[in-house]
C-alpha positions in Angstrom: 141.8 155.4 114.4 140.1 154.8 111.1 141.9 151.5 110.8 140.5 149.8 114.5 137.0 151.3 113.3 137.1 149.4 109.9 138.4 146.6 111.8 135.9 146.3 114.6 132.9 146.8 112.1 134.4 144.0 109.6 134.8 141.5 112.5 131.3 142.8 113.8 129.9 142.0 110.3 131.5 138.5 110.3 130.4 137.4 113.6 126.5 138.2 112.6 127.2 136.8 109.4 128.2 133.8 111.0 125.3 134.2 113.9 122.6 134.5 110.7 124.2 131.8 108.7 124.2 128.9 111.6 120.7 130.3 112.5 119.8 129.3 108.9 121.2 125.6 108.8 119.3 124.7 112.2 115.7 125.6 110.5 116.5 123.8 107.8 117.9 120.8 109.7 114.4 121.1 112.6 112.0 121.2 109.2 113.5 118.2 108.1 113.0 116.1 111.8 109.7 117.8 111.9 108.8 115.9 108.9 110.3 112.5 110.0 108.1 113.3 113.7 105.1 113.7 111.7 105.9 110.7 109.8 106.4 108.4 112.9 103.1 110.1 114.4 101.3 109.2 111.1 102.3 105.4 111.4 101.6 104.9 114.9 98.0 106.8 114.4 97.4 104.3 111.9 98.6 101.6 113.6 96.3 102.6 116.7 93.4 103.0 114.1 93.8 99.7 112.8 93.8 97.7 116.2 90.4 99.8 117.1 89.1 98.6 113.6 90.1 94.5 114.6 88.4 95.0 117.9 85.1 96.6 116.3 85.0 94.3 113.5 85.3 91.2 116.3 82.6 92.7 118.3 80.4 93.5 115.8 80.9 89.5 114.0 79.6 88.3 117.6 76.8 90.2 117.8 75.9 89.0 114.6 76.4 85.8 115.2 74.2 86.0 118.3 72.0 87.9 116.7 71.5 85.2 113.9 71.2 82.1 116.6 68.7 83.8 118.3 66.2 84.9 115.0 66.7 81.0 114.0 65.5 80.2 117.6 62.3 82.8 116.9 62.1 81.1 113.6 61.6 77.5 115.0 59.8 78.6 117.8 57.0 80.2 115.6 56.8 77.3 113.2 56.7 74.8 116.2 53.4 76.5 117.0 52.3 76.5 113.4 52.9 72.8 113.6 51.0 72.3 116.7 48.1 74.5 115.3 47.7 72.5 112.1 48.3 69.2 113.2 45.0 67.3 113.8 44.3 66.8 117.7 
């Protein structure tokens, strides 16, 4: 009798060792692709981050060009009328 209890609790004890130990290796190995998913996550956020950049940047470089053609317009404009003002009639 003592024999088959020694027996059962030694191949109870191995099958929880081996339960634990697997249950180890799997953290270790979900960690690790954890880190790689965070990587790839990084690089597209960036990549995503860069293409909004472009299209501000574009956007903004018309409106400054606009912006500039029309203050030169202004610019003529008002020393057209200076012109007309000073120039003897």
């Amino acid at each position: 009798m003592m024999r088959t209890l020694r027996k059962v609790v030694g191949h109870s004890m191995l099958i929880i060792l081996m339960l634990t130990g697997t249950s180890f290796l799997g953290a270790q190995d979900s960690a690790k692709q954890d880190m790689k998913d965070a990587g790839q996550e990084t690089k597209e956020a960036a990549k995503d981050t860069g293409k909004a950049t472009k299209k501000v940047a574009k956007k903004t470089g018309h409106a400054v060009k606009k912006g500039t053609h029309k203050a030169a317009e202004k610019t003529e404009e008002g020393a057209q009328k200076v012109k007309d003002k000073t120039d003897p009639q």
